[in-house]
C-alpha positions as CSV (number, residue, x, y, z in Angstrom):
1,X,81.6,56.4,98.1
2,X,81.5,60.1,98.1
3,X,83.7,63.0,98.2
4,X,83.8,66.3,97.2
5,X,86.7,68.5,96.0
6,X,86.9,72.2,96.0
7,X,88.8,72.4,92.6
8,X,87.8,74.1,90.3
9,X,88.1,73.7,86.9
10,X,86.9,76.0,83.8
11,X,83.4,77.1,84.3
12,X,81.8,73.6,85.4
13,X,84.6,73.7,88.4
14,X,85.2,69.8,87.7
15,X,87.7,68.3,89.8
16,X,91.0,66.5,88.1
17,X,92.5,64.3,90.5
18,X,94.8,62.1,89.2
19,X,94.4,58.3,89.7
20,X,97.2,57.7,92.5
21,X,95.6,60.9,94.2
22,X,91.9,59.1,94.7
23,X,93.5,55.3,95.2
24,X,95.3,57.5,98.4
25,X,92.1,59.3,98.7
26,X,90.2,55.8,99.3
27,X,92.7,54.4,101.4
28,X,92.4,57.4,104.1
29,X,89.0,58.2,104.1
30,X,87.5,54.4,103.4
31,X,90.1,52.6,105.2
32,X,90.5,50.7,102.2
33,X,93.3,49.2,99.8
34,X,92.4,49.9,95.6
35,X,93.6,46.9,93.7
36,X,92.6,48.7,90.6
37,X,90.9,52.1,89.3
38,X,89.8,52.9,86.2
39,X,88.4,56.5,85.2
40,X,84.3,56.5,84.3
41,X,82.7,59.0,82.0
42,X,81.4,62.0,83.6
43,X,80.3,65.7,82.8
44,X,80.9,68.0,85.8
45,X,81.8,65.5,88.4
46,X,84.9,63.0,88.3
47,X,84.1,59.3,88.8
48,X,86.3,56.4,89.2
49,X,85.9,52.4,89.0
50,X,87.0,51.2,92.2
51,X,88.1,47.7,92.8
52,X,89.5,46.9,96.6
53,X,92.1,44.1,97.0
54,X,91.1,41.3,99.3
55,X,92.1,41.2,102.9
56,X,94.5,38.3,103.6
57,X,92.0,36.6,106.0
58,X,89.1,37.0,102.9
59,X,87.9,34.1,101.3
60,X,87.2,33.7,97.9
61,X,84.2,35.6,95.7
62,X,84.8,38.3,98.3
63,X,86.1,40.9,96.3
64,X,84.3,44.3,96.3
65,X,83.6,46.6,93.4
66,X,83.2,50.3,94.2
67,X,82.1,53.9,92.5
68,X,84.2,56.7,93.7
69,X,82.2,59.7,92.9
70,X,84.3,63.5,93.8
71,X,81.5,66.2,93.1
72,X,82.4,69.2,91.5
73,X,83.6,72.4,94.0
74,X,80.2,74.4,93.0
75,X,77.7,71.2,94.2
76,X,79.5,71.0,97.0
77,X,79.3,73.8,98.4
78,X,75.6,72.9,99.1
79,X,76.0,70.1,101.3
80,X,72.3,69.6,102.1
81,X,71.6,68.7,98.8
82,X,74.2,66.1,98.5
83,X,72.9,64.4,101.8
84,X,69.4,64.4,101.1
85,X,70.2,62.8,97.7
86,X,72.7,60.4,99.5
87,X,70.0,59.7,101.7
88,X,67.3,58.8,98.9
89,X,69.2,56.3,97.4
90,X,69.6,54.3,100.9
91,X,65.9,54.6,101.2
92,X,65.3,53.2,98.2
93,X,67.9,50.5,98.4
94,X,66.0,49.0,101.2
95,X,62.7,49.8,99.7
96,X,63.8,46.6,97.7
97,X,64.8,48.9,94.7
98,X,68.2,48.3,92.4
99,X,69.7,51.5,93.9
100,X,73.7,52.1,94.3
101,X,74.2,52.4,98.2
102,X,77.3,54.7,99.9
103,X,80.3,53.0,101.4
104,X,80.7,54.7,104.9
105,X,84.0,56.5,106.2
106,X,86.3,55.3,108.6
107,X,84.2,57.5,110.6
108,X,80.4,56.1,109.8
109,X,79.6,59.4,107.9
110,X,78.1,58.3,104.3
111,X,80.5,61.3,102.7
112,X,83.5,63.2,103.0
113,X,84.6,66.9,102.5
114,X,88.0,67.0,100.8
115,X,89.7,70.9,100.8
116,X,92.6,70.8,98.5
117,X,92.5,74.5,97.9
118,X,90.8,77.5,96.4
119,X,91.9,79.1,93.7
120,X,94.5,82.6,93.0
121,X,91.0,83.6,91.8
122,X,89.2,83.9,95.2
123,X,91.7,84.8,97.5
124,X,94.3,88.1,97.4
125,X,97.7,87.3,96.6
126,X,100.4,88.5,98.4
127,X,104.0,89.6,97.0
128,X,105.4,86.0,98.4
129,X,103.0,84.2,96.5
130,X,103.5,85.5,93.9
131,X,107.2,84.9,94.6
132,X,106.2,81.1,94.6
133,X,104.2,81.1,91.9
134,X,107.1,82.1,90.0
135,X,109.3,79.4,91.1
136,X,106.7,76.8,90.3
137,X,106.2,78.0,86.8
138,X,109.9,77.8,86.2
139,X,110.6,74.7,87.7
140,X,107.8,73.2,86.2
141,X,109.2,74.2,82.9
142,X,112.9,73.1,83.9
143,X,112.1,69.7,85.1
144,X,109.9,68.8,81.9
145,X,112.1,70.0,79.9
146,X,115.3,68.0,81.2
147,X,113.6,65.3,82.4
148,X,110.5,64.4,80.6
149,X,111.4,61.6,78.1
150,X,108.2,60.0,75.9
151,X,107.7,58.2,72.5
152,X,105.3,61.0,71.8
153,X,106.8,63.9,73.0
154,X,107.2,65.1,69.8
155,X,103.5,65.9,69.8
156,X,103.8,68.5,71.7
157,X,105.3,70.7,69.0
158,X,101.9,72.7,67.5
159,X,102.9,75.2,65.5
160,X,99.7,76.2,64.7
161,X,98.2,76.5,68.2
162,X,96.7,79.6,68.2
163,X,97.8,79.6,72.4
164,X,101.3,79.1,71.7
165,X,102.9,82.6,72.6
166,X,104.9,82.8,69.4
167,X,101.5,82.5,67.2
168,X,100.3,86.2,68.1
169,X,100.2,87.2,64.6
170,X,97.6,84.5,63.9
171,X,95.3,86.8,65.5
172,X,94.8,88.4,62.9
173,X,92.0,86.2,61.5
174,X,90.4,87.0,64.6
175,X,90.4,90.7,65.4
176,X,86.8,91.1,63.2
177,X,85.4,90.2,66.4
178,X,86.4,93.0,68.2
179,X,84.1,95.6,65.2
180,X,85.1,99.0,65.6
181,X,85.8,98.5,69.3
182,X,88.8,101.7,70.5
183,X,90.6,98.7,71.4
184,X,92.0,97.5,68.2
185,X,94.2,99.7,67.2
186,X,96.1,98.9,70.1
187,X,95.8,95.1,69.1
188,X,97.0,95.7,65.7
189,X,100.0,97.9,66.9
190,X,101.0,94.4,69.5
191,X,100.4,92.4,66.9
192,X,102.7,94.2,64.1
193,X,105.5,95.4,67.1
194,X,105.3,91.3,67.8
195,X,106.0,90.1,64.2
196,X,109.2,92.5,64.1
197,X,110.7,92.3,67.7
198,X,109.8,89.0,68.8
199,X,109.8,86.7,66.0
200,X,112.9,87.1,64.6
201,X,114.6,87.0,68.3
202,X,113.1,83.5,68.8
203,X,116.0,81.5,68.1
204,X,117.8,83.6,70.4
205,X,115.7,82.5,73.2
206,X,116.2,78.9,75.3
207,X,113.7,76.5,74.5
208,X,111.3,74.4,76.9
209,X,107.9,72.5,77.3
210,X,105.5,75.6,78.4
211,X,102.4,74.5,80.9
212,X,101.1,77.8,79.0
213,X,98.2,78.7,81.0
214,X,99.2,79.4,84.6
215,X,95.8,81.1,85.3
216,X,94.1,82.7,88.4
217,X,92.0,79.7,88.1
218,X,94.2,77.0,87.2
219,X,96.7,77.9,90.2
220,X,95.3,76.3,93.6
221,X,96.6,77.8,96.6
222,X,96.0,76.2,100.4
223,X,96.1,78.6,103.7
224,X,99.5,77.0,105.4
225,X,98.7,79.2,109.0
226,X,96.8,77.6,112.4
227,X,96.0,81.4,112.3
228,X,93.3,81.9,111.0
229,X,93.4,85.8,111.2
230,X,96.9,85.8,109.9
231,X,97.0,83.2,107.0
232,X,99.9,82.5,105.1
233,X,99.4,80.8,101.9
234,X,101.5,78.3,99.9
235,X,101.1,76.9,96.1
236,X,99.1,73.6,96.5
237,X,98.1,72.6,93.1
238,X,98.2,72.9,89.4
239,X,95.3,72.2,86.9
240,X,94.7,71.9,83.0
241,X,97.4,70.6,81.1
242,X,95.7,71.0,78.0
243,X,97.3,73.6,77.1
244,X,101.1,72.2,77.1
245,X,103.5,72.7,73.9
246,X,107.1,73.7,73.1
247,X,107.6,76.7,73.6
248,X,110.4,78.8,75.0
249,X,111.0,79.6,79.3
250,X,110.5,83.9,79.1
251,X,106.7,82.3,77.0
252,X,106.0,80.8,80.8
253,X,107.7,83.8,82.5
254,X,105.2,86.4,80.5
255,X,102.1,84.1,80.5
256,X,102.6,83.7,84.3
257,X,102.8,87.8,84.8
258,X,100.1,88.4,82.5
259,X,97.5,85.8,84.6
260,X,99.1,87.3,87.9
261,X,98.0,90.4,86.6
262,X,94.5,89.9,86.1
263,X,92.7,90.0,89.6
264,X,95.6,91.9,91.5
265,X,95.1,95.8,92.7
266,X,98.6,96.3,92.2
267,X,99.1,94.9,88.7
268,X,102.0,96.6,87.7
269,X,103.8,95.3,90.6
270,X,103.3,92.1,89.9
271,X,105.6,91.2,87.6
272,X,108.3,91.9,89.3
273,X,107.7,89.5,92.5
274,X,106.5,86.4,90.1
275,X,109.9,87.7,87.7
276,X,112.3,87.0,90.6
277,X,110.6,83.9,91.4
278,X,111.2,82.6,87.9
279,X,114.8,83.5,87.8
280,X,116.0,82.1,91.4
281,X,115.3,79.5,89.2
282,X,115.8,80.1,85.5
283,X,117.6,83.3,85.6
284,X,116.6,85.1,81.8
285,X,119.2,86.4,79.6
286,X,119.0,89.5,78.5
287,X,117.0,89.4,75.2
288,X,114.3,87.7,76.5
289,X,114.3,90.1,79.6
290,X,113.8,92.9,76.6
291,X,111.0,90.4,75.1
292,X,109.3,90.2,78.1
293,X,107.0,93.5,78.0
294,X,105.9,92.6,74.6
295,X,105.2,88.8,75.8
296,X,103.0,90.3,78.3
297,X,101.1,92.3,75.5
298,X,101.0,89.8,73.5
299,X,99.6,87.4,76.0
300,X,97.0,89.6,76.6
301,X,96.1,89.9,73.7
302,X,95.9,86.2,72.7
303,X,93.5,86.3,75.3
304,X,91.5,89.3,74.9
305,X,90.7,88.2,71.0
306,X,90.3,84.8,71.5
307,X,87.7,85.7,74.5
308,X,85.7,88.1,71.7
309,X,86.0,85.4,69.3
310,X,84.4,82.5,70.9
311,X,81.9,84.4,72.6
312,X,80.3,85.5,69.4
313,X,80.4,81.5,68.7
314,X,79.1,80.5,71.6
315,X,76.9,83.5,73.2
316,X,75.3,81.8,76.1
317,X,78.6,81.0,77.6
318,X,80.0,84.7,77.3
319,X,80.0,85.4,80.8
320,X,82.9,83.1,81.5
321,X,84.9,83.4,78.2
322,X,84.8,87.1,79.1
323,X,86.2,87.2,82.6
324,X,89.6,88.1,81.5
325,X,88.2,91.3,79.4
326,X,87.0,92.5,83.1
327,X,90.0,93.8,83.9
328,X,92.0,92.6,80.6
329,X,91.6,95.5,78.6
330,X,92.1,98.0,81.0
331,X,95.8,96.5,81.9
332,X,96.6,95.7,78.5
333,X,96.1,99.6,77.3
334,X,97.8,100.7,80.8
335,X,101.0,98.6,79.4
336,X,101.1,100.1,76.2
337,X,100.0,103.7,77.1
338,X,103.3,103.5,79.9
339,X,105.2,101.8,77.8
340,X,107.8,99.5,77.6
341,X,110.9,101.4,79.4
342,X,108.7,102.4,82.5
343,X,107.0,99.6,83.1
344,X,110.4,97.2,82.7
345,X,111.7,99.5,85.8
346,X,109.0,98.8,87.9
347,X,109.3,94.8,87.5
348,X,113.2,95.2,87.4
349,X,113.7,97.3,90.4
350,X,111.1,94.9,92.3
351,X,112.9,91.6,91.4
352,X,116.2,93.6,92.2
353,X,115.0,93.7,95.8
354,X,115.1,90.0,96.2
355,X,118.5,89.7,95.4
């Protein structure tokens, strides 16, 4: 079997479907019924031991055994290659050698396209996405938080995670890596200005189970239009639950903003439309509405360090640790140069207008 999935996931764009999402995904496009499926080791691809209950009428030893293989959103994007490969392996499976052969689709094709969205990355967001994305984050937040119940639950309490929002003063191990760059006086002043207004407010603030990285890239979005030169998009995924632990709801709130911000040509007015998406759902109180400028920063910052950081670790992969620092930087000193009084009116007077 073969699919292939336009997720992307970090920088190999791996695709994360969940196991009840590919047993559905062999049912439609296979025409057949999983009886079990078991993950298989994989680097950039996702692959899945497949093994398809008997039909009624079957008789015995007939039970098939299956490899679902979803390729990663970059490979397939070159379809070509895919078929010519596919088509290799049948040659040589009739050529007498041990080769794997593709199960065909309901419709005889020997593999199968699956869109399941592109990215907040690639696409330009619109004030009601935003909106949406809001929402999500907040009720993803509220629902975990009440309803979540496990044995380990309790793991999710890292108090040293350097991604945790309240951990910004841990950066300071860090900031070497930005030398004598004109950006770290700014990072020091977030990072002391966190330290004396945040931290001491934290048990002030309403705690929850943070996704904590509601990224351009980890927020999938489908077109939900049979317009094609009017689309209208709609939230149709999240990825990378990796980074996940306690936390508080205005952490979410801020992280979310501070993603939104990234790739937007109205950054500024972005928090306001994913703010009064959050709070049509968790409505803030007013401390954390007054932390939420320096969240922001602070998120920013995390990122903006932690980007400098690993890159001198791991050079040959700086191109993607440092996407964020594109346009990063430049929003970060635009929020502190502003400050925090002006830009708070320009998110609270646009969430105002949803009311």
């Amino acid at each position: 079997m073969s699919s292939g999935s336009n997720q992307q996931l970090c920088n190999l764009n791996k695709p994360a479907f969940s196991k009840e999402q590919a047993t559905k995904l062999v049912k439609r496009i296979f025409g057949l019924k999983v009886r079990e499926l078991k993950p298989l080791p994989s680097y950039d691809d996702q692959n899945f031991h497949v093994c398809i209950a008997k039909s009624e009428d079957s008789g015995e030893g007939t039970e098939e055994e299956w490899v679902l293989k979803i390729i990663n959103s970059e490979d397939s994007q070159n379809p070509g290659l895919i078929e010519v490969q596919t088509q290799i392996m049948m040659f040589l499976n009739k050529e007498g050698f041990p080769v794997a052969t593709p199960h065909f689709t309901k419709e005889g094709e020997i593999m199968y396209l699956e869109s399941v969205g592109k990215t907040v990355a690639t696409l330009p967001i619109s004030p009601p996405v935003l909106y949406e994305i809001g929402q999500l984050a907040a009720r993803l937040d509220k629902t975990l938080t009440e309803k979540f119940q496990h044995p380990l639950i309790k793991r999710l309490h890292r108090d040293e995670f350097i991604w945790n929002l309240a951990n910004v003063p841990l950066l300071k191990q860090y900031i070497y890596a930005l030398d004598q760059s004109s950006y770290l006086e700014v990072v020091k002043q977030v990072i002391e200005q966190f330290k004396v207004k945040i931290l001491p407010k934290l048990s002030s603030f309403r705690p929850s189970i943070n996704h904590g990285d509601l990224n351009d890239h980890n927020i999938l979005i489908d077109a939900d239009s049979a317009s094609p030169q009017s689309p209208r998009f709609r939230v149709s995924g999240i990825l990378d639950f990796s980074d996940m632990s306690y936390g508080y709801y205005v952490f979410e709130a801020a992280i979310t903003i501070m993603y939104m911000m990234i790739e937007s040509k109205d950054p500024l007015s972005v928090g306001g439309h994913v703010l009064a998406g959050f709070e049509s759902i968790v409505p803030l109180t007013a401390e954390e509405r007054a932390a939420l400028f320096l969240l922001v920063c602070g998120r920013f910052t995390q990122s903006l360090v932690m980007a400098a950081h690993t890159s001198l670790l791991h050079p040959e992969n700086k191109e993607y640790l440092m996407i964020t620092a594109k346009t990063g930087w430049k929003h970060l000193m635009t929020l502190f140069e502003m400050g925090q009084e002006a830009v708070e009116k320009i998110w609270f007077e646009t969430a105002k207008k949803y009311t």
